[in-house]
N, C-alpha and C positions, 0 to 999 in steps of 0.2 A: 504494500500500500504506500504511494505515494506521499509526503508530507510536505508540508509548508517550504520545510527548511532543506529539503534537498531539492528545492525548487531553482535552480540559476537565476530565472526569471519568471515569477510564478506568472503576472500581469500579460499575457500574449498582447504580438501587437493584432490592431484591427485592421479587416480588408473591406475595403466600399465600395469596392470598383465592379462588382456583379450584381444580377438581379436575383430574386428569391422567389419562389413559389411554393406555399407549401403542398399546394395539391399535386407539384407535380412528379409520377415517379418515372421519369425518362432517363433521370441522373441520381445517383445518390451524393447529397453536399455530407464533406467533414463534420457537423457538426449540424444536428437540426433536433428539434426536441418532442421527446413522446413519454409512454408509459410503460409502466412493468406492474406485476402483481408485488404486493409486497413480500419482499422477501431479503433475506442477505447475501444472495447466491452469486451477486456480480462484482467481477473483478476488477481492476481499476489501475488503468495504464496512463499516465497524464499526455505521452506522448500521443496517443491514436484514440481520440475521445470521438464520440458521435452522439448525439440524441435525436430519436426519431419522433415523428409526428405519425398515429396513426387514429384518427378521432373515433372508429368505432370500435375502440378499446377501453373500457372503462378502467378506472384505474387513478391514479397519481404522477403528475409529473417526475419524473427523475430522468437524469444522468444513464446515458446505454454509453458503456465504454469499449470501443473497435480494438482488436486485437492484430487487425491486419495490417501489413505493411504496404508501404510505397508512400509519394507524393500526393498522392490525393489532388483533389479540384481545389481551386481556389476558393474560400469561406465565403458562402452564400448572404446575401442582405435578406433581413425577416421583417416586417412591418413593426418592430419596436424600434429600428435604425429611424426610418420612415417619422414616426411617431418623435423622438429627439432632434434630426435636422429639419423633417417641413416644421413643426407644431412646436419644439420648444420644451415637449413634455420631456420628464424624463422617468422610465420604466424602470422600477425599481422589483424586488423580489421579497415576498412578504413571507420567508423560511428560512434558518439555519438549519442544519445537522452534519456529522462528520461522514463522512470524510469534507472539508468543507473543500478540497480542489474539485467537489463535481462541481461547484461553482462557475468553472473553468469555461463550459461549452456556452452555460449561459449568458456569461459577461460578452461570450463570442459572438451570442444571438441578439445582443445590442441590452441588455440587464446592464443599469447604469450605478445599484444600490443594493443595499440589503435592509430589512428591518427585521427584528424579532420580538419577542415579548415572554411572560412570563408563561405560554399555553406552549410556543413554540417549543421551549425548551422543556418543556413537560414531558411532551409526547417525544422528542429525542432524545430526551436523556434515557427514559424510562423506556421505552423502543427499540432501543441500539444498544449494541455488543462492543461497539468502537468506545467508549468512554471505560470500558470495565479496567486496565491497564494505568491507566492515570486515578483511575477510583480508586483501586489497590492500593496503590503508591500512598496517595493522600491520607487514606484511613490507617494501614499501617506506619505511618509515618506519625500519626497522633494528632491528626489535623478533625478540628469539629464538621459538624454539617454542615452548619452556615459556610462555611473556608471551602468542605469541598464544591460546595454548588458552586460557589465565586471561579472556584479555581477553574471549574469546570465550562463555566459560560465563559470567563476570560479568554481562556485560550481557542475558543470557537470564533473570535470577536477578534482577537488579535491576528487569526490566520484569514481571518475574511477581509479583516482593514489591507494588509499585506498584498491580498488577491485586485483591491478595490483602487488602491494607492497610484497608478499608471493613470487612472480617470481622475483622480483627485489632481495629481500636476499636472496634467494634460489642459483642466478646466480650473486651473487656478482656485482651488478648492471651492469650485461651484457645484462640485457631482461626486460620488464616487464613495458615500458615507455608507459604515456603517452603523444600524442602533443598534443600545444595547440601554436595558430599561432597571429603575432602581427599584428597590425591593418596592411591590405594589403595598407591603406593610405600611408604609410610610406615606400614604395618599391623603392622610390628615395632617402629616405630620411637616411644617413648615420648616422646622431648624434641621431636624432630620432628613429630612430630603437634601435639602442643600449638602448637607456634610455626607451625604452618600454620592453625591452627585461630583463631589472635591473629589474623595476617596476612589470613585468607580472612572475617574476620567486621568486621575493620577496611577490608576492600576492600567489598566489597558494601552496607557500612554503611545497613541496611535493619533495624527493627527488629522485622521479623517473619522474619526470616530463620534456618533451625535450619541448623548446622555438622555434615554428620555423619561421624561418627567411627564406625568398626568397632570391635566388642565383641571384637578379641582380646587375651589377657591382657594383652601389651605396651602396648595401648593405656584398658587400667581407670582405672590413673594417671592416664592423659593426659585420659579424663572428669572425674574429681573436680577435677582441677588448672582446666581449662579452665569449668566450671562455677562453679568459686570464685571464677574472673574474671567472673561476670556473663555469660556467653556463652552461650545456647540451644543444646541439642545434641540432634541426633535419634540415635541408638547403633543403630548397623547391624550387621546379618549374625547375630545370636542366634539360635542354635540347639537350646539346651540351656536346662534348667530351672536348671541350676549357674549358666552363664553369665547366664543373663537376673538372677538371687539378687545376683550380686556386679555387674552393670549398678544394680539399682537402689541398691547399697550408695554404689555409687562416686556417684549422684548425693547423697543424703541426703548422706554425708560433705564432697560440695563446698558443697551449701550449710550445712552448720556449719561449713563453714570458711572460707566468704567473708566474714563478719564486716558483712556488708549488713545494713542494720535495715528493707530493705524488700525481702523475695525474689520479691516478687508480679512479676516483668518477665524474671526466671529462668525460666525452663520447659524439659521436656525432653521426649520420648517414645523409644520403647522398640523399636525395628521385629526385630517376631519372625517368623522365616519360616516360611512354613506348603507350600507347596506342595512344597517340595523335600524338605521329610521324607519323605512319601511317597512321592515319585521314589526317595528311596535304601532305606527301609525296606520298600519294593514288592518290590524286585529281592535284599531278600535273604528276603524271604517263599518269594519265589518258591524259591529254592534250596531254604528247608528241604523244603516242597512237602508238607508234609502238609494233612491238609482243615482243622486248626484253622488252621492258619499263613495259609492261603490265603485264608481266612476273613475274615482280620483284615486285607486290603491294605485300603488308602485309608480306614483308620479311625485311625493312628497320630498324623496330623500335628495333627487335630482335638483328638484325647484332652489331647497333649502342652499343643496351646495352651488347652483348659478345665484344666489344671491351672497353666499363668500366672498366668491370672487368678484365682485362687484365693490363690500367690501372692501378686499383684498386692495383694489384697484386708488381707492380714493385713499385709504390710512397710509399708501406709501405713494404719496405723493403732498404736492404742496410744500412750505418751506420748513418745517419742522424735517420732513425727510430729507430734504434737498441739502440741509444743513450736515445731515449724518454721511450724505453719500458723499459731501468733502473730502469726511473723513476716509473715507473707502468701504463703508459701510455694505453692505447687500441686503436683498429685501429678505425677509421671512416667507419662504416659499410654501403656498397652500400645498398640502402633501393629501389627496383621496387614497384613506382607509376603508377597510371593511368591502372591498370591491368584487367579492365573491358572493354571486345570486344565492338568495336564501331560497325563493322560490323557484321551483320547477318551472311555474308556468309562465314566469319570465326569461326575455334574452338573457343567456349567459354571459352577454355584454353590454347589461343595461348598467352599470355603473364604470365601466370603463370609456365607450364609443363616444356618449353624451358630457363626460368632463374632459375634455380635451381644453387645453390654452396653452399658451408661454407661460415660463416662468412656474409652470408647478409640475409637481411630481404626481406619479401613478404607482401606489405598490400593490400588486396585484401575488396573491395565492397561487398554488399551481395550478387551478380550471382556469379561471380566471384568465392569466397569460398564457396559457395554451388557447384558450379560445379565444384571445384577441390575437395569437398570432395568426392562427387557421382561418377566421373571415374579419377581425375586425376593420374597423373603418376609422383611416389617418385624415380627418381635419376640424379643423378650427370648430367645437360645438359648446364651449362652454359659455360664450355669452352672447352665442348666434341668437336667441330671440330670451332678454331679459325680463320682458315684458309680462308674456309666458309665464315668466317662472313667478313671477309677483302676484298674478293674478292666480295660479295655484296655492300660494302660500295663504294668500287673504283668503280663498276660499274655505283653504280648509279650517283657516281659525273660524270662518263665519258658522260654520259646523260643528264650532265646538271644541276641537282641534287645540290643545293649552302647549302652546312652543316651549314654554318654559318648563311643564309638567316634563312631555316628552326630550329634553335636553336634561335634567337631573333624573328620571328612569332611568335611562341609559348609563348614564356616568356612573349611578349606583352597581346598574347590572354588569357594567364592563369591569370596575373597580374591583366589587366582589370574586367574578371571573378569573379574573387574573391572580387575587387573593388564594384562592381555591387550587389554582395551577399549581400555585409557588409551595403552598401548603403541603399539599397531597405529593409534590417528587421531593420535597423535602422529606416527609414519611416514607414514602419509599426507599430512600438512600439511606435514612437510617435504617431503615429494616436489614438492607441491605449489605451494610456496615456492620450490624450487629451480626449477620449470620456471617461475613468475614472471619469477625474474629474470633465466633464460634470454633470454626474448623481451622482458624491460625492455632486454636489451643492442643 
């Protein structure tokens, strides 16, 4: 198995100079992305990687790694290249797990990011066979839980900044981050976040690495504070047009308050969830149950995010801004989270196709960016008719619809969630640990 560090150059360069099709099999490209049944049975050569697309395959995105020799075709372009030069977006990957060089094909299929979270690393840690070596180590070595989980996620975070680091200087640290999120225990917790956010950005010490911090109110402080220090923070779990208002306040305020005369190395983005408005505004559609109400499912969470960026548009601009980008400032990029369909009976790329703009990010799941590779659609859709989205939003509050109700639901349910994640592989690992050193006796 390949590793980080016997990488010469883990970061490949990129080829632009071909067209891509996923439907077509006349050619097979070096590198194109599909699925496997879960299992651990594939081997993993960094030199001769491939991923295949084959849509009626159900399954999971992963990494298919070629055994075969020769020069191969030149690396095929896939409609997430598309999507970062026409549109500005940029496509990011909403999963870590080890080995993290299957990363490799994807950064090759134009994946410009990583994010993870406390669910991510749940189900990888607890999943995979690849950490069991570094867990040994740790627990015989006399290391707590708390230390091995750090240690654990650390070095997932550290070999993915490494992998990401080529897009990070290439774009003058405009692209190329990875997140990595502080104990969701601390989601009340104002001084505590901060000092985990010191600790977790002084552990990782990767300089394309975003600290993320949850948008709830306890935690607004704890952005501006931790931004003032010069620290990248990506601002999780927003919900609300309110919340998102005073996310970017808290940024603007850190950086006039860090007193840096170069803020160009600051950066922040914004991850606003989209998928789960619908999920909750669905189910009380449903209730009201008339034909306008019912009308309106699976149009709310879209509306809400064209009126961010709208937003987005006015709070970094005018001379309060204009004075920071002196400095060398950069805007707080809107990042769409949650972009994987909850319902069936919706497009599989009803939150991806329709938030398209400059200047913000997409992190998309593995359906998600498989299905926006295989048909989606590259252009400009995020503030194509704003009008639209206004007149959905008023309707649904005319309905009853409390925007504030459904922006703290959410941040509770998300909050807890990730509580729950971090909880539950923390038990795990101890159990885990405990039957170690059961059988070390």
């Amino acid at each position: 198995m390949a590793t980080i560090s016997k990488l010469s150059n883990p970061c490949l360069n990129y080829s632009s100079s071909t067209s891509f099709n996923t439907r077509s099999s006349s050619s097979t490209p070096k590198f194109f992305l599909g699925f496997r049944a879960n299992n651990n049975s594939t081997t993993f050569n960094h030199k001769k990687l491939s991923l295949v697309i084959n849509p009626s395959i159900k399954g999971s995105l992963c990494v298919k790694c070629s055994q075969a020799d020769g020069n191969g075709s030149s690396l095929k372009r896939t409609t997430l290249h598309d999507l970062y030069e026409r549109q500005g977006q940029s496509p990011w990957y909403d999963n870590l797990c080890r080995p993290v060089t299957d990363l490799i094909p994807l950064i090759e299929s134009g994946v410009r990011g990583v994010t993870s979270n406390p669910a991510i690393f749940q189900k990888a840690i607890s999943t995979s066979n690849a950490y069991n070596d570094q867990f040994r180590e740790l627990v015989q070595g006399g290391k707590d839980i708390d230390t091995v989980y750090w240690e654990l996620v650390v070095k997932d975070i550290q070999d993915a900044c490494r992998l990401f680091e080529m897009i990070y200087n290439k774009t003058d640290g405009g692209d190329g981050y990875v997140s990595v999120e502080v104990s969701p225990r601390l989601a009340d917790d104002t001084e505590g976040t901060i000092e985990a956010a010191k600790w977790l950005h002084k552990k990782v010490d990767c300089p394309n690495v975003y600290i993320k911090i949850p948008a709830t109110a306890p935690c607004i402080p704890s952005i501006k504070e931790v931004i003032s220090l010069g620290i990248s923070v990506n601002v999780t779990l927003i919900f609300s047009l309110a919340r998102y208002e005073a996310v970017i306040d808290a940024y603007l305020d850190g950086l006039e308050a860090s007193g840096l005369s170069d803020l160009s190395r600051v950066t922040s983005v914004a991850s606003f969830f989209v998928s789960r408005v619908d999920t909750l505004v669905d189910k009380m559609l449903e209730k009201i149950g008339t034909p306008e109400a019912l009308d309106l499912r699976g149009k709310a969470a879209n509306a809400q995010a064209a009126l961010a960026y709208k937003l987005y548009q006015k709070k970094f601009s005018g001379p309060r801004w204009d004075a920071l980008v002196k400095k060398g400032a950069k805007k707080q990029r809107l990042l769409w989270a949650s972009t994987s369909v909850k319902n069936p009976a919706y497009p599989d790329t009803l939150y991806v196709d329709p938030l398209i703009g400059p200047d913000t990010v997409s992190t998309m799941p593995d359906q998600a960016l498989q299905a926006f590779i295989d048909h989606g659609s590259v252009a400009r859709t995020i503030d194509s008719n704003v009008s639209e989205a206004e007149g959905i939003y008023s309707a649904l509050e005319k309905l009853g619809i409390d925007w504030s109700f459904v922006g703290s639901q959410l941040e509770l349910e998300g909050v807890d969630s990730f509580k729950k994640s971090f909880d539950s592989l923390l038990d795990s690992l101890q159990e885990k640990a405990n039957t170690l050193k059961l059988v070390s006796l």
